[in-house]
N, C-alpha and C positions, 0 to 999 in steps of 0.2 A: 317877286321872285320869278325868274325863269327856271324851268327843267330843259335840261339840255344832252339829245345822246350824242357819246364819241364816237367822232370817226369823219372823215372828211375834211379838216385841218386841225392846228395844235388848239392844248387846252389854252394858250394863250389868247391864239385871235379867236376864239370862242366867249372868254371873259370880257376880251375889247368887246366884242358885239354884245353880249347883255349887258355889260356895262354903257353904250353909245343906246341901247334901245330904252335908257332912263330906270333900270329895276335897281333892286337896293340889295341884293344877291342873286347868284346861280347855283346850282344844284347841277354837274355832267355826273350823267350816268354812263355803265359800260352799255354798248350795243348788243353783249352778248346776252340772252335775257334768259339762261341756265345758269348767268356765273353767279357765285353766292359765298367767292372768300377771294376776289382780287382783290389786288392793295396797288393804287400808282402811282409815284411818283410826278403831280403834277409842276412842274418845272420852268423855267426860262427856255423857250423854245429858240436861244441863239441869237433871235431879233433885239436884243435890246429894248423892248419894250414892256418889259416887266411894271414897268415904273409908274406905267400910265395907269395899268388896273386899280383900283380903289373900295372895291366892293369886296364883299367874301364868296370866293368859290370851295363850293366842297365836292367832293368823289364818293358816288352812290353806289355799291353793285348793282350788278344788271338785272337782277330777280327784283330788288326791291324798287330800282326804275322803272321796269316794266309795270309794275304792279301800279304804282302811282301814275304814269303816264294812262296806263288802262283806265283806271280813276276819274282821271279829265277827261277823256274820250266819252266814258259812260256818262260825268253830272256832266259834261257842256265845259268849254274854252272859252273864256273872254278874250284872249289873244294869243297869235301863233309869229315864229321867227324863224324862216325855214333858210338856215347857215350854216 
């Protein structure tokens, strides 16, 4: 599984990348790490490349990202994806 925060390109080419880095799911969270009732629409970002994703991605608020992310930082990372 990767955790992944949004922001910096679409939920698409975010899912190609943990998808191309071998995991079996992602987990994007919001960036904003107060928010605690978004809801987003993750969609076809226009490229056509919807098709290629295979994995399950889901959408975290940013409170409970933050908290989990904080988590890994505290017990230790086995591996990082910085995209």
């Amino acid at each position: 599984m990767m955790l992944i925060k949004r922001g910096g390109c679409s939920f698409l080419e975010k899912a190609i990348v943990a998808q191309n880095s071998g995991v079996i799911g992602a987990i994007i969270f919001n960036n904003e790490v107060d928010d605690v009732d978004s809801n987003i629409d993750m969609v076809d970002d226009g490229s056509e490349q919807s098709h290629l994703v295979d994995i399950p991605i889901v959408w975290l608020q940013g409170k409970n990202g933050h908290m989990i992310l904080n988590s890994i930082y505290k017990h230790g990372v086995s591996r990082t994806c910085n995209q």
